[in-house]
C-alpha positions in Angstrom: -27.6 -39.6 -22.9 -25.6 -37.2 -20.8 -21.6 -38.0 -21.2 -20.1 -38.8 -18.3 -16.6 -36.9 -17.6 -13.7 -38.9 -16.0 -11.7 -36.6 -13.6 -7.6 -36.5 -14.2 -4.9 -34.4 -12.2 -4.6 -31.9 -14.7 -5.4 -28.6 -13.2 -6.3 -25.7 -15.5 -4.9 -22.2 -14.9 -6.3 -18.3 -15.3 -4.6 -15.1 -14.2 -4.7 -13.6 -11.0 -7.0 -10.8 -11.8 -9.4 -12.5 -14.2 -12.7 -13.0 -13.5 -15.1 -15.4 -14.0 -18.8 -14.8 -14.8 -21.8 -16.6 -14.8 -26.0 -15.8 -13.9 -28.3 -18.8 -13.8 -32.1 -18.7 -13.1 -33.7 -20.0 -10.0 -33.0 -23.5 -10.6 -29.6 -23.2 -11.3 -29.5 -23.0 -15.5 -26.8 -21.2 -17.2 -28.1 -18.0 -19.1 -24.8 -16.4 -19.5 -21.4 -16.8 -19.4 -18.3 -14.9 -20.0 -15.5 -16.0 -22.4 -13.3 -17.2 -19.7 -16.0 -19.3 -17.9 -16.2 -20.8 -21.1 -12.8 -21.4 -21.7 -12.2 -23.2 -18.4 -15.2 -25.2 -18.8 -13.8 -26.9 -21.9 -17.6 -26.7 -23.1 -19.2 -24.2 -26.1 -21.4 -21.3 -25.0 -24.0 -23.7 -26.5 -23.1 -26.7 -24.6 -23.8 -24.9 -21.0 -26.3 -22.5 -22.0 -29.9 -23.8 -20.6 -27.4 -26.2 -18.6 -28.1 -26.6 -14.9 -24.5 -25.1 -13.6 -23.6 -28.2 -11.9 -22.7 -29.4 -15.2 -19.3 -28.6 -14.2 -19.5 -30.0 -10.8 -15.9 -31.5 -9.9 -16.8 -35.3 -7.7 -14.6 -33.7 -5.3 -16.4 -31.1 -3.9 -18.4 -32.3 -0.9 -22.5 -31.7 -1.2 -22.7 -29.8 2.0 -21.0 -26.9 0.6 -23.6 -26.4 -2.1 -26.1 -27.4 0.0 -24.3 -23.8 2.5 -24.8 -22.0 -1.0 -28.0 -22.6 -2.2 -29.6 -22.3 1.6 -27.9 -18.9 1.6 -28.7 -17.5 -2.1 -32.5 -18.7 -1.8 -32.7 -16.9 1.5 -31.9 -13.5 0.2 -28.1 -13.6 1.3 -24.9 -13.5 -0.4 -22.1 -16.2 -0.4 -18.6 -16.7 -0.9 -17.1 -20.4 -1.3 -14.5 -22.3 -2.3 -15.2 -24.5 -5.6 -13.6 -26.8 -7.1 -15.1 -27.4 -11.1 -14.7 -29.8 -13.6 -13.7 -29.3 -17.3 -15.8 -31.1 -20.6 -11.8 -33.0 -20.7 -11.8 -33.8 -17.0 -9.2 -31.2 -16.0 -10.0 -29.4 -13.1 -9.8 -25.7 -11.3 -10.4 -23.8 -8.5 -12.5 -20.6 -7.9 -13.1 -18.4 -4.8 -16.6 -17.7 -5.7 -18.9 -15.1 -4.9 -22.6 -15.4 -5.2 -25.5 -13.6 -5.1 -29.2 -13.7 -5.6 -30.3 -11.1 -8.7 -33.4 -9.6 -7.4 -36.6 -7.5 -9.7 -37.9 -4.3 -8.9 -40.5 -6.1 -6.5 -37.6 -7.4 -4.4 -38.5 -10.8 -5.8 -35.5 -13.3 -6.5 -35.3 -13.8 -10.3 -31.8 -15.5 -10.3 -28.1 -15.8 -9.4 -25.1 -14.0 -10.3 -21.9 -15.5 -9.6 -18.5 -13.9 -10.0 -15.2 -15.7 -9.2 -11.8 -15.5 -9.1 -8.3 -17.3 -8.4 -7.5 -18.8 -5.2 -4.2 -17.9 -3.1 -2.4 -21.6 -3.3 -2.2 -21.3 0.8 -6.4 -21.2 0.4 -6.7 -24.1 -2.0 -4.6 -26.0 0.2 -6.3 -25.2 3.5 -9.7 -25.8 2.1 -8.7 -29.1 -0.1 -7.6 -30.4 3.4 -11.6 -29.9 4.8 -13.2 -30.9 1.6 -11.6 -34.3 1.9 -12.7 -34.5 4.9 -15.6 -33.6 4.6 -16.4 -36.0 1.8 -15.2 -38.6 3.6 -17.6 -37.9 6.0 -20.2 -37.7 3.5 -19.3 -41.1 1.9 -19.6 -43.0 5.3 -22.4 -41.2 6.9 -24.1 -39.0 3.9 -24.6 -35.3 4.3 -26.1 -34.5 7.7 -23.1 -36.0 9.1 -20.9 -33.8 6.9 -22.7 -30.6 7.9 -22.5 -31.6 11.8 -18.5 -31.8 11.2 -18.4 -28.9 9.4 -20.4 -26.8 12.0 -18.0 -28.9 14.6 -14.7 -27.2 12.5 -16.8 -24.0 12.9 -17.4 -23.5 16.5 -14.2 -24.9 17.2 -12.5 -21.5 15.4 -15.3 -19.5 16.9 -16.8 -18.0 13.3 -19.4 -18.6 10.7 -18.8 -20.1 7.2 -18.3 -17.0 5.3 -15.5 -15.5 8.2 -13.8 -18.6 7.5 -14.0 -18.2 4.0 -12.6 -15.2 3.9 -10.1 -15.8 6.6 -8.4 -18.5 3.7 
């Protein structure tokens, strides 16, 4: 019976200029993962290894951005998103996380390779302010109605998801 982990405010900090590692195969199980992914998760190498990566899935995080990610990474294309994960003790911290599919020789997709770093504080604050939001809108009206607003915030600043992104 899988544990379930109560979220608290304690927010867990790395360095500016660490960086976070982590491949998964197509559907989303950790193979590998560095020591400092580790360490933030709170869990052992053994407890996430084989684990589907949303293990450490903050109740936060609205579903429309992973649902952005995965349609992008099984297409072909990278990704870079804001995330917000969840520790084994229910501390939390934030990434700016870059993924991308791993491809074979044949051009076939074989997994996913995610690299992350540390958020400015002005870019967890901007994008904290739309997740809410956004999972508000999810709670009311479920996901479709989170990804019309979100496409709404879009057009309204004239750019796609990852300008925005990388505009934070």
């Amino acid at each position: 019976m899988k544990k379930i982990i109560t979220p608290n405010q304690i927010e867990r900090q790395f360095n500016e200029g660490k960086i976070i590692v982590s491949k998964t195969d197509l559907k989303g199980k950790i193979l590998y993962g560095n020591r400092i992914f580790i360490k933030l998760s709170g869990f052992t190498e053994k407890e996430l290894l084989g684990k589907p990566h949303n293990i450490i899935r903050h109740p936060d995080m609205p579903k429309i951005i992973f649902k952005f990610l995965w349609d992008f990474i099984q297409n072909g294309k990278e990704i870079v998103a804001y995330v917000k994960n969840l520790s084994k003790d229910g501390s939390y911290y934030w990434v700016k996380a870059f993924v991308t599919p791993s491809f074979n020789g044949k051009g076939e997709i074989v997994g996913y390779h995610s690299i992350r770093v540390k958020p400015t504080e002005e870019a967890k604050a901007a994008i904290q302010a739309l997740y809410k939001e956004l999972l508000e809108i999810e709670h009311k009206g479920g996901i479709q109605k989170s990804q019309e607003k979100l496409e709404q915030i879009l057009a309204q600043k004239g750019v796609s998801y990852e300008e925005f992104v990388l505009s934070l």
